[in-house]
N, C-alpha and C positions, 0 to 999 in steps of 0.2 A: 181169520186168525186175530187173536185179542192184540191191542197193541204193545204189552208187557210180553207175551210171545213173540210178537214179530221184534223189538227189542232187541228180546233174549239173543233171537236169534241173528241179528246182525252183530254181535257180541264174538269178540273171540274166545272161543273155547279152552282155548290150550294156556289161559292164563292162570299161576297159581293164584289157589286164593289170598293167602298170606301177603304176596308180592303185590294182588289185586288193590287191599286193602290197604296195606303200607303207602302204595304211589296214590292211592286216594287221599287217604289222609294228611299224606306231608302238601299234598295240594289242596285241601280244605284249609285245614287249621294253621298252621303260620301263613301262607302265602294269599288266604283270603282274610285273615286278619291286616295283613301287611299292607295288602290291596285297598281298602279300606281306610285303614290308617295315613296312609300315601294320600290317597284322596282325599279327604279331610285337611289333613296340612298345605296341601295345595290350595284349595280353598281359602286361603289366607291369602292368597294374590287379589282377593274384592277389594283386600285393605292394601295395598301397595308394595312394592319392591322392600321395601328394610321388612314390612311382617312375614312376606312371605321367606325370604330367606331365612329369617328368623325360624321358622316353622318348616323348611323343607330342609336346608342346604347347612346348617350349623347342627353340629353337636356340644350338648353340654360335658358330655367327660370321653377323654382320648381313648377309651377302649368300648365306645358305641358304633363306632364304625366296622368292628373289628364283631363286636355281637351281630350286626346287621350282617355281615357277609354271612355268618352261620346258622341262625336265624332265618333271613331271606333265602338266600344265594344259594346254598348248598343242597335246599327243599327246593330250590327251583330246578338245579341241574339233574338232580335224580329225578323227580316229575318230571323234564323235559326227555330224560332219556328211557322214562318208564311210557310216556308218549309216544315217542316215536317207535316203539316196539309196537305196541296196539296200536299206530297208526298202517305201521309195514302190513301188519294181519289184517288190515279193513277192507272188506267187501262186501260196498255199497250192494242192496238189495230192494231200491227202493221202487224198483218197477213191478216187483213180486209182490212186496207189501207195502201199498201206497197207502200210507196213515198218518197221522199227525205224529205219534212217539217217533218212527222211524226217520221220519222229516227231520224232527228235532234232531237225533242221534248223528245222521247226513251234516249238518249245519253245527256239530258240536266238534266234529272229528275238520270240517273246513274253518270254523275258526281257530282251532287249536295251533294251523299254520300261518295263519297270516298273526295270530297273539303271539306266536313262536320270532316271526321275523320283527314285529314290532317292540318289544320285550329286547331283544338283542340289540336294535338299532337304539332304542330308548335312555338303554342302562350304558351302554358306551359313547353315546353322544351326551346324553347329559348330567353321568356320575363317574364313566372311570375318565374317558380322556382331557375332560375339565383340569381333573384333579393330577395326572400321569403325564401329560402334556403342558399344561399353565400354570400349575400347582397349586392349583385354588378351584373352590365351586363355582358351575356357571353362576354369573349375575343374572336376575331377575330382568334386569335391561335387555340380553340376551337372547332369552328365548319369547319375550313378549314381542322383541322385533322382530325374529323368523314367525313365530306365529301370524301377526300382522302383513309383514312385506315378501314374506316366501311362501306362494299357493302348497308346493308339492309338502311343506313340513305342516300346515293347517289339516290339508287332506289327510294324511298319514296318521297324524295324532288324531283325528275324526274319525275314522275306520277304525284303530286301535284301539280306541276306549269303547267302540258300538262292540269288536270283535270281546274284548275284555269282561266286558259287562256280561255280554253274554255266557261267553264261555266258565264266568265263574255261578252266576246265576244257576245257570241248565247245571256244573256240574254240581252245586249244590244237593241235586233232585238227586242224580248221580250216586252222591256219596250216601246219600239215606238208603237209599235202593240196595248201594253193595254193601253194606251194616245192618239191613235188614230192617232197618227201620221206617220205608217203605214196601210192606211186603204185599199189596193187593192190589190190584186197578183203582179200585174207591182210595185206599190212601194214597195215593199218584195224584191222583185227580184230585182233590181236597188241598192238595201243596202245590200244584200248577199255578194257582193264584198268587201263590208265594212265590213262585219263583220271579213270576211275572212282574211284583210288585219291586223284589230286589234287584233284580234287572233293567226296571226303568230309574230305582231311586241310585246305582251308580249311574248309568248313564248320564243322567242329572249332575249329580255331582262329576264323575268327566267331563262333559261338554260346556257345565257354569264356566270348571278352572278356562278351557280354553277360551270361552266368552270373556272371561275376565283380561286374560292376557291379550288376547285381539281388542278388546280395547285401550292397554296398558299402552299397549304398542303405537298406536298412532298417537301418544303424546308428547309433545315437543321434549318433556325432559327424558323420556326413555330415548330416544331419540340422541338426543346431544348425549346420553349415560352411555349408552350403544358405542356411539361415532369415538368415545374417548378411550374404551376400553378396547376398543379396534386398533384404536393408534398407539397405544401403551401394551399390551399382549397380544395382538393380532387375532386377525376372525378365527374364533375356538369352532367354527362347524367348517 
C-alpha cells in the first residue's frame, strides 16, 4: 500500500470535512504564526534581561493582551479540543503498514500530547500566574535561573519545543494535504524537504532562546536579580 493510502487510512473517517478543515486551519494560521512570532521575541534574551522583557513580557497598548487571548488562546482551545476528538478515534496501525508516512502520523498524534501538557504548563507558569498571583510578568531573572539551576524545568522546555517544532512542522504537511493542496505522493514528497527544513529552523530558534537563558542564568547579576525578587514577591514557580 502507497504511503498516502496507508495514511488515509489511519485517518478518522467519521470526521466532517468542514470541522476537518476549520480545526486545521485555526491551528496553522494564528497559532503557527504566533508560534513563530513567540519565538522570535524570545530570541531577544542573546541581548539581555531589559531586551527581552522588552520583546516578550510588555505590551505597548492596554487592549493587546486582550487581542492575544483571542487571537491566540481561543484558536488554541478549539484545536486543543478538536485534538482530542481525533486523538479519542486514533488507531495506531503501524504494524499493518510499516512506512515512513505512517511513522510520521504515529509521532504526530504522540507529540500532540506531550505539546498539549507543555502548552498548559507553559502559559500558566509563565503568563497567567505571574500576572494573577504577583501582578506583574515573570522577570527575565526568573526563568533564566530555573533554566539554569532547575534540571526538571531545562528538560521540559527541551522536549517541548523538540515536541513543538515538530508537531507544527509535520502539521504543516498536514494542512496542504486536507486543502488539497498536496494532492499526490510526488507532491508530499517534493514538500518533505520543507517540512524538514521548518522543523529544524524552529528548533533552532527554541533551543538558541534556552541556550541563551542557560547562560543568562549562571551570571552573578541574574543571580543577585533572582535572590531579590525572591525576597520582595516570593518564589513565582
Amino acid at each position: 500500500m502507497s504511503t498516502q493510502a496507508a495514511t488515509t487510512a489511519a485517518l478518522p473517517q467519521k470526521t466532517p470535512l468542514l470541522q476537518s478543515r476549520l480545526g486545521s486551519f485555526l491551528a496553522v494560521v494564528p497559532l503557527s504564526i504566533w508560534v513563530v512570532n513567540h519565538l522570535w521575541d524570545n530570541l531577544a534574551a542573546f541581548q539581555g534581561a531589559q531586551a527581552w522583557q522588552t520583546a516578550v513580557t510588555e505590551y505597548k497598548h492596554p487592549y493587546s493582551q486582550v487581542l492575544t487571548f483571542i487571537i491566540v488562546l481561543l484558536p488554541l482551545l478549539f484545536h486543543t479540543g478538536w485534538g482530542i476528538v481525533r486523538l479519542l478515534s486514533f488507531r495506531p496501525n503501524n504494524l499493518a503498514y510499516n512506512n515512513y508516512g505512517n511513522l510520521k502520523y504515529l509521532l504526530q498524534r504522540i507529540a500532540s500530547v506531550g505539546v498539549l501538557g507543555f502548552l498548559g504548563a507553559h502559559i500558566w507558569l509563565a503568563f497567567l500566574q505571574p500576572r494573577l498571583m504577583h501582578g506583574a510578568a515573570e522577570p527575565f531573572a526568573v526563568i533564566a535561573y530555573e533554566m539554569r539551576w532547575h534540571p526538571p524545568t531545562l528538560i521540559v522546555y527541551t522536549l517541548g519545543i523538540l515536541g513543538t517544532a515538530y508537531h507544527l512542522a509535520n502539521g504543516l504537511q498536514g494542512f496542504a494535504m486536507g486543502w488539497g493542496l498536496l494532492a499526490s505522493e510526488r507532491s508530499m514528497r517534493r514538500f518533505e524537504p520543507w517540512s524538514i527544513v521548518i522543523f529544524l529552523v524552529l528548533l533552532a530558534m527554541g533551543w538558541g532562546v534556552l541556550y541563551a537563558m542557560f547562560q543568562a542564568g549562571g551570571t552573578e547579576a541574574i543571580m543577585q536579580a533572582r535572590d531579590a525578587i525572591v525576597q520582595t514577591q516570593g518564589d513565582m514557580h
